[in-house]
N, CA, C and O atoms as a GROMACS GRO file, in nm:
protein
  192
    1UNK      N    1   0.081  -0.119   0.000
    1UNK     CA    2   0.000   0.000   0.000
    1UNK      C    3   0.085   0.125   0.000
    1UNK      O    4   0.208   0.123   0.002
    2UNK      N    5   0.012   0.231  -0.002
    2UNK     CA    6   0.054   0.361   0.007
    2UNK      C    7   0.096   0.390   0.137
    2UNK      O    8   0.006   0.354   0.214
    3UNK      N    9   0.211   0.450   0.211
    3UNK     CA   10   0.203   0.472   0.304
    3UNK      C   11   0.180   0.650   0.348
    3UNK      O   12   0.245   0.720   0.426
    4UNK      N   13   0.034   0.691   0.244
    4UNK     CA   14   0.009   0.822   0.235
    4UNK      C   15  -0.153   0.826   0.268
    4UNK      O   16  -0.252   0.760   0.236
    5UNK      N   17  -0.134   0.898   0.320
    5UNK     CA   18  -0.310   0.911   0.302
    5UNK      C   19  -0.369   1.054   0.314
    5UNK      O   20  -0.320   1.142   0.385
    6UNK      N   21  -0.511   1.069   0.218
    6UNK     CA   22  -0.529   1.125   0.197
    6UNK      C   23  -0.681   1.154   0.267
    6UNK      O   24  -0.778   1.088   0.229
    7UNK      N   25  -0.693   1.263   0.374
    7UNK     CA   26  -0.834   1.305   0.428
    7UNK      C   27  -0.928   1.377   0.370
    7UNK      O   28  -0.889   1.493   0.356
    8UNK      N   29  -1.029   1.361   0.332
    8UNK     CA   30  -1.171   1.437   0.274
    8UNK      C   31  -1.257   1.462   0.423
    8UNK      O   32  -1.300   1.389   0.512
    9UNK      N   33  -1.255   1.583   0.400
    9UNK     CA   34  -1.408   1.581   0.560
    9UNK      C   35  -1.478   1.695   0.483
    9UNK      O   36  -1.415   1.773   0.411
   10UNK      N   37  -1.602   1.700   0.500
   10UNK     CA   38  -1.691   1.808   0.486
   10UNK      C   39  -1.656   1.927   0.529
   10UNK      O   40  -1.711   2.018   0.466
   11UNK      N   41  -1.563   1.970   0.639
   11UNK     CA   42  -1.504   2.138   0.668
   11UNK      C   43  -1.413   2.180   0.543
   11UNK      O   44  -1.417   2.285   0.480
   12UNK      N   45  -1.308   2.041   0.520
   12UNK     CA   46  -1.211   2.043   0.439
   12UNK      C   47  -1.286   2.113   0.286
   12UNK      O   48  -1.259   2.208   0.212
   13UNK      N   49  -1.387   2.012   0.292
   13UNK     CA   50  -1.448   2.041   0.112
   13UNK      C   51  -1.491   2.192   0.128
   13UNK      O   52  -1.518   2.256   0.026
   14UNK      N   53  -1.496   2.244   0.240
   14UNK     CA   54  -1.599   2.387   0.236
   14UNK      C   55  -1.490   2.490   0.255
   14UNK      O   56  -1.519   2.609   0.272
   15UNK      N   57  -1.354   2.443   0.252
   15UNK     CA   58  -1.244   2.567   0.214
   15UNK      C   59  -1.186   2.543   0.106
   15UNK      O   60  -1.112   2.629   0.058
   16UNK      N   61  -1.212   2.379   0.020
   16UNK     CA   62  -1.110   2.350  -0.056
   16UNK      C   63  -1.025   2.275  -0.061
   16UNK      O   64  -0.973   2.242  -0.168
   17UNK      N   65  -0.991   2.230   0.052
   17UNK     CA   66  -0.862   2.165   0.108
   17UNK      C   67  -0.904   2.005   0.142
   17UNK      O   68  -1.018   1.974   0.177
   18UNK      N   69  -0.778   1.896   0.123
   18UNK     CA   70  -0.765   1.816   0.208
   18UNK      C   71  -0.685   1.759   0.246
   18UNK      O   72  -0.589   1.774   0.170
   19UNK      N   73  -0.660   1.690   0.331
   19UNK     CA   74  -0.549   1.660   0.446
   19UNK      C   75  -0.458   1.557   0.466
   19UNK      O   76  -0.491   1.460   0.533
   20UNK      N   77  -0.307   1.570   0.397
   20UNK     CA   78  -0.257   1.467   0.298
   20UNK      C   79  -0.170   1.451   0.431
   20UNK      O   80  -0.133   1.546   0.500
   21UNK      N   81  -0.141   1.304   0.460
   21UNK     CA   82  -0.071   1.242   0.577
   21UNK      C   83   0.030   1.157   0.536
   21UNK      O   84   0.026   1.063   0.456
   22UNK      N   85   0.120   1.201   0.601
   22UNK     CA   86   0.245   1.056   0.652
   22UNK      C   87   0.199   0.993   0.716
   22UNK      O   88   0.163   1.035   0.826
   23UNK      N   89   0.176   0.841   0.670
   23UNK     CA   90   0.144   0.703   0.775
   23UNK      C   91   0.301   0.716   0.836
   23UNK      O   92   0.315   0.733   0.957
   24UNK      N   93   0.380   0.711   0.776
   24UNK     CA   94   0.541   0.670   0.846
   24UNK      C   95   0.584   0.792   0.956
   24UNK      O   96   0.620   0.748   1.065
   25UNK      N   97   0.584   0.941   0.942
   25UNK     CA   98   0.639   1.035   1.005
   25UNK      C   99   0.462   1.078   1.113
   25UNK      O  100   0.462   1.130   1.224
   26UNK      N  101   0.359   1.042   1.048
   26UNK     CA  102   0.294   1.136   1.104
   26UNK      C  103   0.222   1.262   1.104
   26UNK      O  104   0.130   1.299   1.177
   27UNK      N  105   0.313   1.346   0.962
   27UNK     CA  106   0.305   1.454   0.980
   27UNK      C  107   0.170   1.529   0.884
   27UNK      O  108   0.146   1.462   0.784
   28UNK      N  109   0.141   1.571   0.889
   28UNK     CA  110   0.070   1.621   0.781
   28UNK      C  111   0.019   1.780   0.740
   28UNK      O  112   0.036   1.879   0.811
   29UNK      N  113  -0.037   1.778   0.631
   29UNK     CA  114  -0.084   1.920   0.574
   29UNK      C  115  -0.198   1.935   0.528
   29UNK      O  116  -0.269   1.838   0.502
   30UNK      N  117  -0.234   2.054   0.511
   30UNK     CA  118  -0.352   2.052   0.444
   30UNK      C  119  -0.353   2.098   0.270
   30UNK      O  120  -0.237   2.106   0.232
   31UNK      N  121  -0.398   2.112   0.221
   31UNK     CA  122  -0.372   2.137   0.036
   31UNK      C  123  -0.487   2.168  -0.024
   31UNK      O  124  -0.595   2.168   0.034
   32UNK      N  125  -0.466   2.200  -0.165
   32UNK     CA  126  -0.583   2.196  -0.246
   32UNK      C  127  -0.583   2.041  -0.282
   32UNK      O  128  -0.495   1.982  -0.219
   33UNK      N  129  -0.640   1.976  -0.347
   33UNK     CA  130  -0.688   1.856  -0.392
   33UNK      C  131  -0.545   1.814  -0.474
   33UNK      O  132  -0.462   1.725  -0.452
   34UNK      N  133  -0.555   1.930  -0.589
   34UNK     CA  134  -0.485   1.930  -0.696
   34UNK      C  135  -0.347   1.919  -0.639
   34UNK      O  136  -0.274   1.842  -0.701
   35UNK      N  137  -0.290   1.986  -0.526
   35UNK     CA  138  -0.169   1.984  -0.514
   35UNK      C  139  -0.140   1.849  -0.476
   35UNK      O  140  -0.050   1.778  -0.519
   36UNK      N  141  -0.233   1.819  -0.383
   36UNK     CA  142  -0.177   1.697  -0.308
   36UNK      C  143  -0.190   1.582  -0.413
   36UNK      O  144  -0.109   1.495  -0.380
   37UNK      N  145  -0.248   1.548  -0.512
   37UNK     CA  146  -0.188   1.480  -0.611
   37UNK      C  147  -0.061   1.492  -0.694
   37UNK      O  148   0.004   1.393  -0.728
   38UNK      N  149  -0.027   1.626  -0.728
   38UNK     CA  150   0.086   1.679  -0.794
   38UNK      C  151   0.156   1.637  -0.714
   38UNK      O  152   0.255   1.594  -0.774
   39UNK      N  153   0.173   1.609  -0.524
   39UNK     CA  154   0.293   1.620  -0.435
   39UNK      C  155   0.305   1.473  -0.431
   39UNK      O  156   0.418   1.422  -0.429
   40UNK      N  157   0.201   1.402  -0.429
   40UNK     CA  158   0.260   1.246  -0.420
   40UNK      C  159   0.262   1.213  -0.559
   40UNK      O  160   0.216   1.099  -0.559
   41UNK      N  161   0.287   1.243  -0.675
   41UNK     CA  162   0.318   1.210  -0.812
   41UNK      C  163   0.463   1.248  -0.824
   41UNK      O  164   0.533   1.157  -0.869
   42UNK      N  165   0.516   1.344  -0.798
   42UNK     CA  166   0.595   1.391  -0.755
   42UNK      C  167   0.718   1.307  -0.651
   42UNK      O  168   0.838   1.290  -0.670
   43UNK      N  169   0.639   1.269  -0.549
   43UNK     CA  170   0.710   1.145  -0.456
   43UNK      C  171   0.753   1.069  -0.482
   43UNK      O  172   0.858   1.027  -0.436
   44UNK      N  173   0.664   1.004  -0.596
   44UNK     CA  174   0.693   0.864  -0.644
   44UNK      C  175   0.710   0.867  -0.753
   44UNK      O  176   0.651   0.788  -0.826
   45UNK      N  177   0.794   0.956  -0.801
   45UNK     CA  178   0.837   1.011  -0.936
   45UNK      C  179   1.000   1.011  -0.898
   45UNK      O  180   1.084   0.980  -0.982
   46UNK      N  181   1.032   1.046  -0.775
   46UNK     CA  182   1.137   1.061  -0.755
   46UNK      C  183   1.174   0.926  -0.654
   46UNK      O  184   1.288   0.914  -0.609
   47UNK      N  185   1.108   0.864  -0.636
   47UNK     CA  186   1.141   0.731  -0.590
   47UNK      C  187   1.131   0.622  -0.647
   47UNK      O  188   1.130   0.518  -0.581
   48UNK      N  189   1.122   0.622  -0.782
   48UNK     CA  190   1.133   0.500  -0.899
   48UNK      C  191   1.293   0.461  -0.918
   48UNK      O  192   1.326   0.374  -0.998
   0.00000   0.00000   0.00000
C-alpha cells in the first residue's frame, strides 16, 4: 500500500482543502486537492 493518506471531511471540502498524511512520520498538511496529487506524483516520481 501507500504509506500516504489522503483526508476528505466536509469542513475540508468547504475551504477547498484536504489533508494529505504521513502514515510513516505522522506529519501532515492541508492542500488543495490538486496539489496533493501533484505532491505524491511527484514522490513517487522521484522514488522509482
Amino acid at each position: 500500500g501507500l504509506p500516504w493518506r489522503i483526508t476528505v471531511g466536509p469542513r475540508g471540502l468547504e475551504k477547498g482543502v484536504v489533508e494529505l498524511t504521513s502514515r510513516r512520520t505522522g506529519e501532515s498538511e492541508e492542500m488543495s486537492p490538486e496539489a496533493a496529487v501533484a505532491r505524491l506524483v511527484q514522490i513517487y516520481a522521484a522514488h522509482r
